[in-house]
C-alpha positions as CSV (number, residue, x, y, z in Angstrom):
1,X,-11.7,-28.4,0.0
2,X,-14.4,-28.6,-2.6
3,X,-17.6,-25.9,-2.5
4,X,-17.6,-22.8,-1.4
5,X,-16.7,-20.7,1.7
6,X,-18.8,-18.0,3.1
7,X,-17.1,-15.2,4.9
8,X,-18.6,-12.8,6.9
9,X,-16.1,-10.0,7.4
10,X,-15.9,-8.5,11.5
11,X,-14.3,-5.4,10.4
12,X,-15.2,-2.5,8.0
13,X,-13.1,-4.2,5.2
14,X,-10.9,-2.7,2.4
15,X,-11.5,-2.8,-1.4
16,X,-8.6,-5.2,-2.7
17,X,-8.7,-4.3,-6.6
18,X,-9.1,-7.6,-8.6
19,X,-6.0,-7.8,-10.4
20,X,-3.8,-7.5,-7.3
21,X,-4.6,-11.4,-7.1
22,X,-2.9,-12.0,-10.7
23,X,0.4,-10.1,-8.6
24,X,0.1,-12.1,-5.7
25,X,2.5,-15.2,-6.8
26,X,5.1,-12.6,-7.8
27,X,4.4,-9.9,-4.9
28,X,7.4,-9.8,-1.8
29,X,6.1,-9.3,1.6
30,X,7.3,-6.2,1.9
31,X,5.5,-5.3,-1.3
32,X,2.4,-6.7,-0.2
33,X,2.3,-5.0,3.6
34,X,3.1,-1.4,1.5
35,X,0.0,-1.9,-0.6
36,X,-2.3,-2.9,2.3
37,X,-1.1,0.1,3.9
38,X,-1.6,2.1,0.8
39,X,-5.2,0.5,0.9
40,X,-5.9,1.8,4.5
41,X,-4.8,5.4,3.8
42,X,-5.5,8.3,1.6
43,X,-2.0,10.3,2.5
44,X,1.5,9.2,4.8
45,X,4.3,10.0,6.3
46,X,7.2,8.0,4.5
47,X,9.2,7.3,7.6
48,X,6.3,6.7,9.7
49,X,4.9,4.7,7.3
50,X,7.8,2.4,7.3
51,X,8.1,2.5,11.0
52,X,4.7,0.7,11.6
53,X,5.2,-1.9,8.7
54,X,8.3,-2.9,10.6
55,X,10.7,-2.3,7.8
56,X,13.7,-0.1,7.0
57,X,12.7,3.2,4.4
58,X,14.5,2.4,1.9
59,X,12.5,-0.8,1.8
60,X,9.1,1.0,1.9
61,X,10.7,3.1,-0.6
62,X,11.0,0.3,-3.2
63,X,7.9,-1.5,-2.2
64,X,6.0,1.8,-3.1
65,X,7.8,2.2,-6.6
66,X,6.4,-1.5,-7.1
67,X,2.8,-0.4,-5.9
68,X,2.7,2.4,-8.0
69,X,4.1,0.5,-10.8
70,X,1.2,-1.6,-10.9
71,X,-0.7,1.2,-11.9
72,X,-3.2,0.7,-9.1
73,X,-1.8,4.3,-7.1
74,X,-0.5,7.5,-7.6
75,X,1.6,9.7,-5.3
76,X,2.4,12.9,-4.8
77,X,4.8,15.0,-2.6
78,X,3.3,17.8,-1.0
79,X,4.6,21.6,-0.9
80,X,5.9,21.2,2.8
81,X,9.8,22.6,3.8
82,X,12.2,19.7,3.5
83,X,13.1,20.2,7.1
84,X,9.7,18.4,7.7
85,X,9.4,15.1,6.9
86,X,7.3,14.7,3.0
87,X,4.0,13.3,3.4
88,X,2.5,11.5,0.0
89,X,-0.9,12.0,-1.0
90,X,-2.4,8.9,-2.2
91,X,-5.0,8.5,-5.0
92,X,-6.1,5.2,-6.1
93,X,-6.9,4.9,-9.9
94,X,-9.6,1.9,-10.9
């Protein structure tokens, strides 16, 4: 295709950070659905989180070592009793 595309977006959108498209040869698709839903959220529920991204938690839990290896997030566990399941605060760092 040569020129340019326009897009007009039909949805409220999400910031993708630039150099997420430097990881994108290398990213897994599990990898990749964890940060979109990382991008959509400012907190979760690990096994609910999983849940909807179709994959097992042990998968979500290594696709969100990934994401916050990139540098691009930050978690962190919250002071609820383990008999509850741990909910992660997000915090996106630009």
């Amino acid at each position: 295709m040569k020129g340019s595309v326009s897009i007009k977006k039909k949805f409220g959108g999400i910031v993708i950070p630039e150099n997420i498209i430097g990881l994108l040869p290398s990213i897994n698709l599990n990898q990749l659905k964890t940060f979109i839903y990382l991008c959509s959220c400012n907190s979760l529920i690990p096994d609910e989180a999983a849940q909807s991204l179709g994959i097992s938690r042990d998968e979500f839990d290594e696709a969100l070592a990934y994401c916050r290896g990139t540098g691009l997030f930050a978690t962190e566990d919250s002071n609820e009793p383990q008999s509850v399941s741990r909910r992660h605060s997000l915090q996106s760092y630009e």
